[in-house]
C-alpha positions in Angstrom: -184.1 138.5 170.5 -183.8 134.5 170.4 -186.1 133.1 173.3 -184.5 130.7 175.9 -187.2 128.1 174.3 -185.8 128.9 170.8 -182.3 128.9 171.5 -182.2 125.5 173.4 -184.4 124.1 170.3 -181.5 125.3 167.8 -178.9 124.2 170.1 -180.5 120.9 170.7 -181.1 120.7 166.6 -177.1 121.4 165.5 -175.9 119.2 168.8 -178.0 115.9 167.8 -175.7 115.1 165.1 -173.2 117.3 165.4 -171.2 117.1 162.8 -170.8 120.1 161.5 -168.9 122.4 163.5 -167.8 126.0 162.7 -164.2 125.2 161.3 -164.2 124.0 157.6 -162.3 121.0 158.5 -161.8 120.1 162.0 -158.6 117.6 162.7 -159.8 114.6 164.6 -157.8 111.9 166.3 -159.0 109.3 164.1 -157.6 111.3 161.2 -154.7 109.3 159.8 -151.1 110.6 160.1 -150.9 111.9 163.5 -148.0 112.4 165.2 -147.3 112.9 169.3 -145.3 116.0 169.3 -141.6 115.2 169.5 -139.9 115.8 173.8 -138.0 118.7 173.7 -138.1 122.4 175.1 -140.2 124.4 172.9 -139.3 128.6 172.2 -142.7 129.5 173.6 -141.6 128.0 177.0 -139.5 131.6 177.3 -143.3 132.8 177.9 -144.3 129.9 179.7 -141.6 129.2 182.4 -144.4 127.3 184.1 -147.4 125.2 182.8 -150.3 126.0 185.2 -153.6 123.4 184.7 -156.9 124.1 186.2 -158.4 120.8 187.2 -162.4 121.4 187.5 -164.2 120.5 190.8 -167.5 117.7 190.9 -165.0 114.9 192.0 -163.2 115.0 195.7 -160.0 116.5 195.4 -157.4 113.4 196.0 -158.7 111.7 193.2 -158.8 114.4 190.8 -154.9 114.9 191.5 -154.2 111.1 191.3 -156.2 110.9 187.9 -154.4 113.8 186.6 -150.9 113.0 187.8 -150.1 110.9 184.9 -151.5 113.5 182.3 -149.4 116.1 184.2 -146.1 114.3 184.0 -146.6 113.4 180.3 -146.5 117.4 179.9 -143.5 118.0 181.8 -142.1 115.3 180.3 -142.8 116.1 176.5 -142.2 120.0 176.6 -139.6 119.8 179.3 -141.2 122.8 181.4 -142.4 122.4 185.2 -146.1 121.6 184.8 -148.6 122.3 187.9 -152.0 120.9 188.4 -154.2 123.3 190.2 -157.4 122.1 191.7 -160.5 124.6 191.6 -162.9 124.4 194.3 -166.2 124.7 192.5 -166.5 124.8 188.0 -166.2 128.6 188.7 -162.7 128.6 190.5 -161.5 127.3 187.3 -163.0 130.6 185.1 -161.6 132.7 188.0 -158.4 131.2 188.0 -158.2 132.3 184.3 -159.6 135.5 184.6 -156.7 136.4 187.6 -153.9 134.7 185.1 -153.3 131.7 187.8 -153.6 129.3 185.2 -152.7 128.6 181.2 -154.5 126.0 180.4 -157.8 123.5 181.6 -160.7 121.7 180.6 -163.9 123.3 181.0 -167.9 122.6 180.3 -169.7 124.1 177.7 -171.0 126.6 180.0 -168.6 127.5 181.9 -166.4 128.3 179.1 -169.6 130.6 178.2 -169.4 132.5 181.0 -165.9 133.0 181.6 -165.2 134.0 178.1 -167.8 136.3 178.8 -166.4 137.2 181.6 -162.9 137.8 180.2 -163.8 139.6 177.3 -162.8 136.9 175.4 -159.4 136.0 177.2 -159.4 132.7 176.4 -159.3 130.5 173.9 -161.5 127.0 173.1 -158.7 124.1 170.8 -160.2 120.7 171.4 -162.8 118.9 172.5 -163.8 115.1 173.4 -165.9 113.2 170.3 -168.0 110.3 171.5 -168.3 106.6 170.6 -170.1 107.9 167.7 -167.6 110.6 166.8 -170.3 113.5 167.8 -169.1 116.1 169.8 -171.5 116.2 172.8 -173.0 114.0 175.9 -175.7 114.3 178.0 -176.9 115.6 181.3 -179.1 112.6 183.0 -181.5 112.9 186.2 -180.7 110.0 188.7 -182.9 108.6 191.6 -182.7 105.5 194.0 -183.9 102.3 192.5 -185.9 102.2 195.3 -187.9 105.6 195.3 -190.7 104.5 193.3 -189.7 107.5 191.1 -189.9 106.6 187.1 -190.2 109.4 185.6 -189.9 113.3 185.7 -193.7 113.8 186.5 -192.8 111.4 189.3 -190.2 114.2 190.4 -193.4 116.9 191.8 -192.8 117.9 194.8 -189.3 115.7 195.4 -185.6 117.5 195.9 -183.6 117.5 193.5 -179.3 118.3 193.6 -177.7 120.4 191.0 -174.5 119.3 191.0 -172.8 123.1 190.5 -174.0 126.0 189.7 -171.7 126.8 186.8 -171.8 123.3 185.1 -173.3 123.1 182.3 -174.7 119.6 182.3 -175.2 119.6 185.9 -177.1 122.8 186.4 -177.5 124.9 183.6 -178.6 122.9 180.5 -181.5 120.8 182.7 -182.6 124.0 184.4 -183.3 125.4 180.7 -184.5 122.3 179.3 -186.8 121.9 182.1 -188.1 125.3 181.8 -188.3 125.1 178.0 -190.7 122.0 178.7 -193.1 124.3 181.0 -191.8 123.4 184.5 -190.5 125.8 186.8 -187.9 124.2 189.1 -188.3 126.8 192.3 -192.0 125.6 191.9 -192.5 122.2 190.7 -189.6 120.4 193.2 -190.3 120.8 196.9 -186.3 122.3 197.3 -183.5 122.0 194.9 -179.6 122.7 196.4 -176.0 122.7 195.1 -174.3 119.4 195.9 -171.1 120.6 195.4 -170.2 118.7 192.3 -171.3 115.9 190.1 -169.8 112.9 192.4 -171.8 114.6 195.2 -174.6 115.2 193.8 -174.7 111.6 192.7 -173.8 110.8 196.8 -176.8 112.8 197.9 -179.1 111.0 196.2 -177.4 107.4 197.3 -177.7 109.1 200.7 -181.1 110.1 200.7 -180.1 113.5 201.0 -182.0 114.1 197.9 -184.6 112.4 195.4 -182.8 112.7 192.4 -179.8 114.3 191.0 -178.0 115.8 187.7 -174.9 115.4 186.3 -173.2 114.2 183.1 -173.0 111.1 181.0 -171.7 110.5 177.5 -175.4 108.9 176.7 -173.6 105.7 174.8 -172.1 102.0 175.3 -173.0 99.9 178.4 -175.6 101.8 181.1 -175.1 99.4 183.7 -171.5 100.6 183.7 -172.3 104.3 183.8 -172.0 104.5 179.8 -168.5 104.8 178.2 -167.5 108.7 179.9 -168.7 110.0 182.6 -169.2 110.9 185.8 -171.2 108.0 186.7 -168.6 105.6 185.3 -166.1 106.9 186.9 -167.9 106.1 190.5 -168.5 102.9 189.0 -164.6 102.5 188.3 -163.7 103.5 191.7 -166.8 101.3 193.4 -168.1 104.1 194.4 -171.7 102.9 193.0 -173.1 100.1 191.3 -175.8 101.4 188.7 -178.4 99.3 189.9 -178.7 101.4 192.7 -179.8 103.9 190.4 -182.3 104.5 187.7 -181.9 107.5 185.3 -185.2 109.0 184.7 -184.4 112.2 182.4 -181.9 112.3 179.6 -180.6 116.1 178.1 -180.7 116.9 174.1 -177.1 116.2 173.2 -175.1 119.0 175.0 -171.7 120.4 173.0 -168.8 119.1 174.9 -167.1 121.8 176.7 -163.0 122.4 175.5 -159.5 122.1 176.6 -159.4 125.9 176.2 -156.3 128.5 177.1 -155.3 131.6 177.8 -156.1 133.5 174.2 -152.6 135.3 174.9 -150.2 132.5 174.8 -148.3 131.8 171.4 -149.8 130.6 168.9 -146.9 127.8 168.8 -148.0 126.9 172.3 -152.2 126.3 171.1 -150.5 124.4 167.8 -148.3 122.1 170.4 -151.1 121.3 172.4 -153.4 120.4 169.6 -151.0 118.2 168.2 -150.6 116.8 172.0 -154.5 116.2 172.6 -155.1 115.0 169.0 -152.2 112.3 169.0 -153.3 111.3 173.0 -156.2 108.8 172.5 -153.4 106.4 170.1 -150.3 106.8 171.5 -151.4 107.1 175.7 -154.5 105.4 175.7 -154.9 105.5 179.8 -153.5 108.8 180.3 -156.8 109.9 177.6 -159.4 108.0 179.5 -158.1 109.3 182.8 -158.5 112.8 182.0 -161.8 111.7 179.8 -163.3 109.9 182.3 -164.1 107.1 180.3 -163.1 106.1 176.2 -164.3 107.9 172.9 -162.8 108.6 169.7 -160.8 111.4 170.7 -160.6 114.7 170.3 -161.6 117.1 167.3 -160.0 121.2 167.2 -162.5 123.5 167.8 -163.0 127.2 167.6 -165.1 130.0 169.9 -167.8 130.0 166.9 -168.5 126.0 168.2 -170.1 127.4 171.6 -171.9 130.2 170.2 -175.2 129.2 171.1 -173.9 128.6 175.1 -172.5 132.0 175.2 -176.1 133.7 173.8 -178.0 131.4 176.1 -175.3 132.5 179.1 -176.0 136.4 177.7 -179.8 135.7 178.2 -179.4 134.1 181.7 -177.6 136.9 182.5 -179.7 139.3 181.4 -183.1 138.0 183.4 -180.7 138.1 186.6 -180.6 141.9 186.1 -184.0 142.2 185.1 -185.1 140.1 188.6 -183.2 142.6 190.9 
């Protein structure tokens, strides 16, 4: 059986580039010849009466709703079905919404899609993803601390607290837990007290606070650091003044990380998955803001992906599994 050292080594190999994904050829949004998909009331809405969106949690919840609000209406307004935005508590309210059938449709990190694919028996369904500045399909979980802690580097971090930002996120949590551990340090052991912030806006809070030494969450890794990069949630604090980056240093980067997918309910039509594709594709050209709200930031786009993209998260979410029942 793959070792968690060996499996983060392979995923961190095929994410560096990543161009290569599992489909023979992906569509992208810079492909030429896209097309929005045309307003009207599609057949599939007979199954769909209503178009239910999770909305992940690691931002507070007014300004996930106002950041959605404009992707929401473009929905409603192009397939002329009532579209409702559903706010999850935590990353795992949004697998647990799917799981109960309270929602058709959200976008989800790598991991979290792991688990509650997992968790579904393969219920839903992975059909784009966001490509970088680059046009690789992945980003980065970064460790932040104050400026002003003295704190340069990760060997700097013994005996310091550090925030996770949820505990089913894969950039805040679980890829720098492995990554750590695959680099021979324990977290329980070598921090003095690590703790859920609640999200990757708090977590990034906590440490501004003092709460915490440093925190985790996500980054795209490219473009202009002292804005928060190009996606991300750092930029978007920066956006909303929330924090000015030289508050903060960044002391730990990730291996490049898949980016998680706009995945659905594997059920729905397959005329309904097509219509979104063409939907997400087409977004970045013809509704530039609407893309960078939901993306946090810019990019190229999206690409169409499949399950067999993540299947390296979902064995290393099968082996964190696994040690949880060996430890009871």
């Amino acid at each position: 059986m793959p070792t968690r050292r060996t499996l983060l080594a392979t995923l961190a190999a095929s994410a560096a580039p990543l161009p290569a994904l599992a489909q023979a050829q992906p569509r992208r949004s810079a492909d030429p010849g896209l097309t929005f998909p045309e307003p009207g009331r599609r057949a599939w809405a007979d199954a769909i009466p209503v178009l239910r969106i999770g909305i992940s949690g690691g931002e507070n919840e007014t300004d996930r709703l106002a950041r959605n609000e404009p992707y929401r209406q473009l929905l409603e307004e192009t397939f002329r079905i009532p579209v409702r935005l559903y706010p999850a508590a935590d990353f795992a309210g949004v697998g647990q919404a799917f799981a109960a059938g309270r929602i058709e449709m959200a976008q989800m990190g790598a991991a979290n899609y792991a688990g509650t694919w997992i968790d579904t028996r393969g219920a839903i369904e992975a059909l784009v993803a966001a490509e970088g500045d680059d046009g690789s399909l992945g980003y980065v979980a970064v460790m932040v601390v104050r400026t002003d802690s003295g704190i340069t580097d990760l060997q700097g971090m013994r005996g310091k607290s550090l925030a996770w930002a949820d505990p089913a996120s894969t950039s805040g949590y679980f890829a720098p837990r492995a990554a750590l551990r695959a680099a021979g340090i324990e977290p329980s052991s070598y921090f003095s007290r690590t703790g859920f912030a609640g999200g990757h806006e708090q977590a990034v809070v906590a440490v501004l606070h003092r709460q915490y030494d440093a925190g985790c969450t996500w980054a795209s890794g490219q473009g202009d650091a002292a804005a928060g990069y190009s996606r991300g949630a750092l930029r978007v604090m920066v956006e909303k003044g929330m924090l000015d980056m030289r508050d903060l240093r960044v002391i730990w980067k990730s291996d490049p990380i898949p980016a998680g997918p706009i995945a659905c309910r594997a059920e729905l039509p397959e005329s309904f998955k097509e219509d979104m594709r063409r939907f997400f594709l087409a977004l970045p050209n013809t509704h530039r803001a609407i893309y960078e709200g939901i993306e946090r930031g810019g990019g190229t786009g999206f690409r169409t992906v499949t399950h067999a993209d993540y299947a390296l998260v979902v064995k290393l979410r099968e082996e964190e599994a696994a040690e949880r029942r060996r430890r009871r």
